[in-house]
N, C-alpha and C positions, 0 to 999 in steps of 0.2 A: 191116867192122862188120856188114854185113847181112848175109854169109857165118855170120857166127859165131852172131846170133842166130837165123836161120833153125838151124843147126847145135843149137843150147841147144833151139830148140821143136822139133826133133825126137826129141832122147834125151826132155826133157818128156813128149812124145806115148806115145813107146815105152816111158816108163816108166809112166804113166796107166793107158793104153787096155789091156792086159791086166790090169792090177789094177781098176780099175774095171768090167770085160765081168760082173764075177764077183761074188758078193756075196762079201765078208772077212770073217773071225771073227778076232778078237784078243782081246789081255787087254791091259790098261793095266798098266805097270807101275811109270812117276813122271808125277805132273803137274807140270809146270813154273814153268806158272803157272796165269791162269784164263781162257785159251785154248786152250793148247798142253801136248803131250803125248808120252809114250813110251809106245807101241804094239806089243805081242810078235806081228806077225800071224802067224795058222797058216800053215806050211809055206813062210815068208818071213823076212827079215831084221826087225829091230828097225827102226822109225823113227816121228820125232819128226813129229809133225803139229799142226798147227794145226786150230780150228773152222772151218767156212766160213761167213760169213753174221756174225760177230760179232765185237765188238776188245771184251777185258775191259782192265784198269786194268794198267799195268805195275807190276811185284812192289815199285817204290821209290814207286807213285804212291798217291795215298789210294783206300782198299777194294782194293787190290792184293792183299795178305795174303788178305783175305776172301775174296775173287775167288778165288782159288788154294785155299783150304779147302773153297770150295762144289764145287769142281770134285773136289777128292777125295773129299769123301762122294760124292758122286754114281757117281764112274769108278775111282777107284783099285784096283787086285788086282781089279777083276770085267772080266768076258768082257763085248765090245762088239762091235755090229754095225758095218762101217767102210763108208759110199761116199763113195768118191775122188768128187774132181772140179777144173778147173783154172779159175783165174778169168781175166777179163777181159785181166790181167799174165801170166797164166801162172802164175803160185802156186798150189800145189796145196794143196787145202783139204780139211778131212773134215767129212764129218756121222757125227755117231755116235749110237746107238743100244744105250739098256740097259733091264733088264728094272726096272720102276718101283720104289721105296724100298718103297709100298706095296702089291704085287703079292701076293697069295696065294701064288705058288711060289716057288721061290728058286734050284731046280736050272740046269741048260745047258738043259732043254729049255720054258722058259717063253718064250715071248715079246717080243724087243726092243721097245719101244713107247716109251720116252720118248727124244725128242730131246733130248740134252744140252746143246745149243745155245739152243733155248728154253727150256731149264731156265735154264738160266743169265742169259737176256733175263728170264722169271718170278719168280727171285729177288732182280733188280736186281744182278748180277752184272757185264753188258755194257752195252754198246750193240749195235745191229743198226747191223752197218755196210752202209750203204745205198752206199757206194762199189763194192763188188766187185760188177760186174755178169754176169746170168747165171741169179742165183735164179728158181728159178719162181712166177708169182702167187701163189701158194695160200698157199704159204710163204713171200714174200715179205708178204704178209697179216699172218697167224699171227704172226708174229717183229714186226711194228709192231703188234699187238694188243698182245704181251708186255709189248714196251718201253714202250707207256702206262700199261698195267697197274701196272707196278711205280713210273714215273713218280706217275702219280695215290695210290699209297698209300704211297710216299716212305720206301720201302726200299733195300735198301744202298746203291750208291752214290748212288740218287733222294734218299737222308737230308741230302746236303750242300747246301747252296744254290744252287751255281753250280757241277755236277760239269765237270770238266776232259777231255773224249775224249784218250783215249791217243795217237791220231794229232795231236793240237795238242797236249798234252803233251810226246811227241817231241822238236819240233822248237822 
């Protein structure tokens, strides 16, 4: 057994640690839901990633739909900034990064600046999963500022009374 996961946390590593040394450009090409995603990066294969830092509402759970809508305006068919990174479990998670809805330019060469992931905390999209450890303060900050944010003015999923985290949903 510890053969095999030490064996699993090294393809992990060696599948990481070069994709993360670099910075990634990619295009989104389906969002799945309103975490997770299909990622065309340059000069690599296709793959499906997850946000790091957030668990949005599963697609049968309420604001699930929504969740998955806000995540397409925001990513869908545009170019994104990708860094890797692996959690606490070994799950490899993305932060990503697009050029802002309301940005003055609009080409490849403007500037990636909005976190998608705080978009998502911002719009009442997610929760900031405080489970996956790893985040760094700043950003660990920033994403609990969000999640009140959207809390206190009781936006999308914040609109239900007693919303349900995906992770107890689950199970």
């Amino acid at each position: 057994m510890r053969i095999r996961l030490r064996a699993a946390s090294l393809l992990l590593a060696a599948w990481v640690a070069p994709v993360a040394a670099e910075p990634l450009q990619g295009r989104v090409s389906e969002v799945i839901d309103g975490d997770t995603l299909r990622i065309e990066l340059a000069g690599r294969d296709a793959r499906i990633l997850q946000l790091a830092w957030i668990d949005a509402p599963a697609p049968q759970q309420a604001h699930g739909d929504a969740a998955r809508a806000s995540l397409s305006a925001l990513v869908l068919q545009r170019d994104v900034r990708v860094e890797l990174s692996a959690d606490a479990r070994g799950q490899v998670r993305a932060t990503l990064w697009v050029v802002p809805p309301d940005a003055p330019c609009r080409n490849d060469t403007c500037p990636k600046t909005l976190d998608v992931a705080h978009a998502q905390l911002t719009r009442g999209m997610a929760w900031h999963d405080r489970r996956s450890l790893g985040q760094q303060p700043q950003s660990f900050a920033q994403y609990e500022q969000a999640e009140l944010y959207a809390k206190l003015r009781r936006i999308g999923l914040w609109s239900a009374q007693n919303p349900v985290p995906p992770w107890q949903w689950r199970h």
